[in-house]
C-alpha angles and dihedrals in degrees: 000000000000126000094256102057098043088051086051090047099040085048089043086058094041106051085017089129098055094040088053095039084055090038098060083040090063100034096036092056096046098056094042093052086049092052103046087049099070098029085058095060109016088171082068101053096040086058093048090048082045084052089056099039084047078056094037101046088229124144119213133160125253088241094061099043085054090047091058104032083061095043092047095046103038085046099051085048093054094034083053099044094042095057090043095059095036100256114153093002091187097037104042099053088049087051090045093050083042093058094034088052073059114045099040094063094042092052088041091055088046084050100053096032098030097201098163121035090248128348097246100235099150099028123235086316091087132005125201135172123264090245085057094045095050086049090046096048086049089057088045098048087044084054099047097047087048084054090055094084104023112037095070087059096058111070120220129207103285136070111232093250083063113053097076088073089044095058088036093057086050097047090045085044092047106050090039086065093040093046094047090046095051094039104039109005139299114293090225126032113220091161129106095263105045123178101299107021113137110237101169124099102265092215122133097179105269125100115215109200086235119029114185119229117223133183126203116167100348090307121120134208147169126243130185124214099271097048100045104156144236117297089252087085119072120222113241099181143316123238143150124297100225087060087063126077094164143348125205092020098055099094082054110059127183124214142209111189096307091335126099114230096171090114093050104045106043113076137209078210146077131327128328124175108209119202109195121203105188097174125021095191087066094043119137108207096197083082095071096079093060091042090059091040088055092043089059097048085051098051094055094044090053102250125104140233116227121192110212115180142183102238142069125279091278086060091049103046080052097054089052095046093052111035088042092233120193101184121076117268128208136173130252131182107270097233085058103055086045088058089050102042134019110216142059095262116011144166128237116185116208124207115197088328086310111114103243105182136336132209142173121260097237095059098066110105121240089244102041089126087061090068133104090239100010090183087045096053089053091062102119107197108200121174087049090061096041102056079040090059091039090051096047085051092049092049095043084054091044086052097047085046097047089044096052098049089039082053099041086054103052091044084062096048087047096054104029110117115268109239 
């Protein structure tokens, strides 16, 4: 054996503990981040499978795509977090190389053949291209392999009574976010009209000769020259006013027939109620009656119910014939009322043109009418309830941790020889 080698080997025993330590760090985040990512938003990641099987010509139910979009996802999180805090030292670097045997050849076939714009591994949260996400998948596979012999000599946190608990906090953690974002929304919005993004035309009639874009939070408006704002907004350009119909609503885009309405649907003002059909093919009509129900309550409390579909203007007059709509219905691209709104039917409350809350269609109550504030009671406030759900799981892993090592002491003063 050559000079080299032994040297790696002989360093590797020697500072083994730190470079496993870092090794599960790298790899244990990644796959945690990655993870999160998709159970956040399962919608996300069923439409990215959907993508591959479109490639791929293959027909699977919906079921099915949900089934596996939750165990992936939920697996590559635990997988992630247990390696990170040293559960299942042997079996979880065997399930990790057997994921990663997997995994490199799949993202160096995207990346050849490039079927798909980018795999999805981390979501919408972050997109990289299919080139980064093979290299990344290569460090990841040379870390893990270097974990195979070394990682079961470092311990981790917990004794080995304990880490069932451990796996089965993760796997309760995990499927409670997924189940929240498929069923209600996403608890955390990485798409392009997040919770209070204006999409209404900030136009008040009067055309300035020079208008000032600004950007806060990923949202984007318009100032004239009179109004400029605080210096918490960061200026983005300046340009004429006649060459702006609308900021803020311009990447989503209504249609009436060929022509775009956008500017005339979406008000600065008041209430709408957008109900947003991004595939006609998975509709549930048994929806229809509620909707109808909702669109009358929000005549007579001065707001306004607004139909947006993805489809063309056939779709649309059908949608109005059978579901007896009295609100006006118009058409969107698909992809963008995916980006708005996660669901196959879904609700998005305006405020004064500013999107207040979304939900999915298949979380209102049969009797929210009934309700003191029936809009109000609809207000799904996700990242609250996430970082409460991550907290009770850190502090559930902080007690486990402080009662096995409480236990474990007192054991050893209970059993240490009397002098």
């Amino acid at each position: 054996m050559s000079v080299l080698p032994q040297r790696f080997l002989k360093f590797c025993r020697e500072q083994h503990v730190w470079l496993v330590w870092a090794a599960r760090l790298l790899v244990g985040v990644t796959f945690i981040v990655s993870g999160m990512a998709k159970l956040i938003d399962p919608w996300g990641f069923i439409y990215k499978i959907e993508d591959y099987l479109t490639v791929w010509q293959w027909a699977v139910p919906r079921t099915l795509e949900l089934a596996g979009a939750i165990f992936l996802s939920a697996m590559e999180l635990s997988m992630g977090a247990l390696l990170l805090l040293g559960c299942f030292r042997r079996v979880i670097t065997w399930l990790l190389a057997a994921t990663m045997a997997f995994m490199l050849p799949l993202t160096f076939y995207i990346w050849i053949a490039d079927p798909v714009a980018d795999c999805g591994c981390f979501g919408d949260l972050l997109v990289i291209s299919n080139g980064a996400t093979f290299a990344k998948n290569l460090v990841l596979t040379l870390l893990i392999v270097y974990l195979i012999p070394f990682n079961c000599k470092v311990k981790g946190l917990y004794h080995p009574q304990s880490q069932w608990v451990v796996a089965t906090l993760l796997g309760a953690y995990s499927i409670t976010i997924a189940l929240i974002g498929y069923n209600i929304q996403p608890m955390i919005d990485f798409r392009p009209f997040p919770v209070g993004t204006d999409l209404s035309p900030d136009d008040d009639g009067e055309q300035a000769n020079v208008v000032f874009l600004y950007q806060k939070n990923g949202v984007t408006r318009q100032f004239g020259v009179d109004e400029l704002p605080d210096s918490t907004w960061t200026f983005v350009d300046r340009v004429d006013a006649e060459t702006i119909k609308r900021v803020g609503s311009e990447d989503f885009t209504i249609f009436q027939g060929d022509d775009d309405v956008t500017y005339d649907v979406l008000d600065d003002e008041g209430t709408q109620l957008l109900l947003l059909v991004p595939d006609m093919r998975r509709l549930d009509i048994s929806f229809t009656y509620l909707i109808n129900e909702i669109n009358d309550w929000l005549e007579s409390h001065d707001g306004e119910m607004i139909g947006v579909l993805g489809t063309d203007a056939r779709g649309v007059q059908r949608w109005e014939d059978f579901s007896m709509a009295q609100y006006p219905c118009y058409s969107a691209e698909d992809t963008r009322i995916k980006e708005l709104v996660r669901g196959n039917t879904a609700l998005v409350l305006l405020k004064d043109g500013r999107v207040e809350w979304k939900r999915n269609f298949w979380s209102v109550p049969s009797d929210v009418l009934t309700r003191e504030d029936p809009l109000e009671s609809l207000n799904f406030d996700g990242p609250y309830n996430f970082w409460i759900l991550t907290s009770l799981l850190i502090v559930g892993l902080l007690l486990l941790w402080a009662v096995q090592n409480g236990v474990q002491a007192a054991y050893r003063r209970l059993t240490r020889p009397k002098l």
